[in-house]
C-alpha positions as MATLAB code, in Angstrom:
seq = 'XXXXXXXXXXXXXXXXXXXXXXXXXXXXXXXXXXXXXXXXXXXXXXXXXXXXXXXXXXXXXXXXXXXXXXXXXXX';
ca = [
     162.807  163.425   96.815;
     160.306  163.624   94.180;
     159.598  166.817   92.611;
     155.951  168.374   93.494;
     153.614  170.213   91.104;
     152.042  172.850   92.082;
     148.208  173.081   91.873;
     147.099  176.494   90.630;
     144.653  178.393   92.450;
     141.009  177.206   90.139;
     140.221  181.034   90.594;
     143.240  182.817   90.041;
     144.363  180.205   87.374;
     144.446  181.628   83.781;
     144.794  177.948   82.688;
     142.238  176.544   80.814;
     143.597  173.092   80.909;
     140.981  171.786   83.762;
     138.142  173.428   84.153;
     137.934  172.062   88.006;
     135.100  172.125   90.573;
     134.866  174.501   93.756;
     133.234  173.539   96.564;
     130.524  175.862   98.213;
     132.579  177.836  101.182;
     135.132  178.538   97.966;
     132.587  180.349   96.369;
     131.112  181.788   99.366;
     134.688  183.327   99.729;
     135.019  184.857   96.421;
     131.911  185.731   95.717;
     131.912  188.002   99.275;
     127.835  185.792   98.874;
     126.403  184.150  101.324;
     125.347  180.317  100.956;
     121.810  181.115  101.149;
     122.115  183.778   98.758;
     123.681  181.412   96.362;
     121.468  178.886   96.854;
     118.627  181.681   96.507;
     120.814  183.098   93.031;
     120.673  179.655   91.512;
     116.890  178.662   92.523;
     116.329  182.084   90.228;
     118.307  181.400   87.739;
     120.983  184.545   88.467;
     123.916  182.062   89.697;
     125.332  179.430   87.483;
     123.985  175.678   88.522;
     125.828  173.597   91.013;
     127.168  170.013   89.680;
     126.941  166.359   91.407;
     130.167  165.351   92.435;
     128.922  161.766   95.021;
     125.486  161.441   96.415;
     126.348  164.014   99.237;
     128.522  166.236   97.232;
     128.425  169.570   94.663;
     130.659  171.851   93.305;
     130.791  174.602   90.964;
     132.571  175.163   87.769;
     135.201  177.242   88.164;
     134.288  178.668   84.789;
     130.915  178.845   85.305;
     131.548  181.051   88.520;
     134.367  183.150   86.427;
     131.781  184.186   84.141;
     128.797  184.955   86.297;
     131.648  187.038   87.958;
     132.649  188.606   85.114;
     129.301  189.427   83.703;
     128.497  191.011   87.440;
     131.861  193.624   86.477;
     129.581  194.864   83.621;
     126.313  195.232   85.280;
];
């Protein structure tokens, strides 16, 4: 049997090898915000952007979201 990697959590992570996507609920769930909210955030300019994965698709940077997290620690 082949051996499996295993895929780190993109928010608990502390790799910076892939800075991969999350996709809305994610965000929802560690943010504790709502999708509205978000969507509100963004439209504002107080939440980082969200990115075109396919025509009917977005995600956010894990990064991006790290950071607006982090900054939110400080405020």
């Amino acid at each position: 049997m082949a051996d499996k990697k295993q895929i780190k959590d993109p928010v608990t992570s502390d790799s910076d090898e892939v800075d991969a996507f999350m996709k809305p609920s994610k965000v929802c769930e560690v943010t504790t915000l709502s999708e509205p909210t978000i969507r509100r955030k963004e439209k504002l300019g107080e939440f980082p952007r969200r990115h075109a994965l396919s025509e009917a698709r977005f995600g956010y940077r894990t990064s991006e979201v790290k950071a607006w997290m982090e900054s939110r620690k400080r405020a």
